[in-house]
C-alpha positions as CSV (number, residue, x, y, z in Angstrom):
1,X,-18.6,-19.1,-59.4
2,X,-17.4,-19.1,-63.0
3,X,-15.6,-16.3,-64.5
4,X,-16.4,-14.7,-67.8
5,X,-14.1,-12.0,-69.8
6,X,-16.2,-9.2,-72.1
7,X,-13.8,-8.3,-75.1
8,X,-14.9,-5.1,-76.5
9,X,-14.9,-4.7,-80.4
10,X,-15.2,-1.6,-82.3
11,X,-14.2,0.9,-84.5
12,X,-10.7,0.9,-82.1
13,X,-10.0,-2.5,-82.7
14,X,-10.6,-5.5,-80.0
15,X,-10.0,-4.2,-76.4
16,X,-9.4,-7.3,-74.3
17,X,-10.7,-7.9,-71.0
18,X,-7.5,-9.6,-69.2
19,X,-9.5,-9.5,-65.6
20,X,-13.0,-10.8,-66.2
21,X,-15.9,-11.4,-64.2
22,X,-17.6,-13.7,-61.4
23,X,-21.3,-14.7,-62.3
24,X,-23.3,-16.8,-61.6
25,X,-24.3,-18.1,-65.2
26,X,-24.7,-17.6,-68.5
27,X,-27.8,-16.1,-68.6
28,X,-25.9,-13.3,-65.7
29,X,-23.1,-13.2,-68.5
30,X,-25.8,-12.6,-71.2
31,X,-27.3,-9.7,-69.2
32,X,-23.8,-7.9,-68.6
33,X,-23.5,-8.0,-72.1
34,X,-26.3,-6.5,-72.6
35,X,-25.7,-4.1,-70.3
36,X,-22.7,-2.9,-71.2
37,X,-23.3,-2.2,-75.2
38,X,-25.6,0.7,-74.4
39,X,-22.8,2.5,-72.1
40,X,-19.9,1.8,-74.5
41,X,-22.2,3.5,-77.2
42,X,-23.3,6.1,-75.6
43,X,-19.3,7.3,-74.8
44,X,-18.2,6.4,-78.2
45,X,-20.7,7.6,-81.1
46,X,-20.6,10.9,-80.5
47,X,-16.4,10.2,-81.4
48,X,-16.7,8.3,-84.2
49,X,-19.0,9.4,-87.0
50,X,-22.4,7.6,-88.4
51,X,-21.8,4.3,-88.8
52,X,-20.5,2.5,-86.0
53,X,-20.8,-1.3,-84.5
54,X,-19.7,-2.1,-81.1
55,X,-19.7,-5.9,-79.9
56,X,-19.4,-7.9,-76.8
57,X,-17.9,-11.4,-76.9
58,X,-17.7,-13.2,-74.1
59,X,-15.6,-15.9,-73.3
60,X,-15.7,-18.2,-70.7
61,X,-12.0,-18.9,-67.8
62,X,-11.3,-21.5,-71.1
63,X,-11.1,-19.1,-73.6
64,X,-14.4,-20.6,-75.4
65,X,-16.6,-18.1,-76.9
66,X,-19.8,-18.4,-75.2
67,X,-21.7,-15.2,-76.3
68,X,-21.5,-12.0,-78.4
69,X,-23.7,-9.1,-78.6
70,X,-23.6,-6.2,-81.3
71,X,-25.3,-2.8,-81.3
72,X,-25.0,-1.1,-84.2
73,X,-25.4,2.9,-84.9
74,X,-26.0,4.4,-88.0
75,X,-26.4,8.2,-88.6
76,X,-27.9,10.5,-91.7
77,X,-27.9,13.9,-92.6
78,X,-31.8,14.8,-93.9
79,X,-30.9,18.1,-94.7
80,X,-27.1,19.9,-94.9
């Protein structure tokens, strides 16, 4: 079963994933992505002011990009 590595890019800089993940395809890889903007987003808005972007690339056990996913955030004051 292939292996695929999620790096995590955001306002921190690029967290490498040096471990990876077994699945079964790319469309599996896709979905992981997918599933895993929403939970880095959820632990790092409320850190990091309005206007965030958090991305997902993944890369396959060659180091070949393969995917990337972004979720971006953006916050405004309507009254102060």
């Amino acid at each position: 079963m292939p292996r695929y590595f999620f790096d995590i890019h955001d306002l921190n800089g690029p967290e490498r994933d040096n471990v990876g993940t077994e699945l079964p395809d790319l469309t599996a890889a896709r979905r992981e992505a997918m599933r895993l903007l929403p939970n880095i987003a959820r632990d790092e808005v409320p850190r990091d002011g309005d206007h965030q972007s958090f991305v997902v690339l993944v890369t396959d056990e060659n180091g070949r990009p393969v995917y990337s996913a972004t979720l971006s955030y953006t916050g405004l004051w309507l009254t102060r």
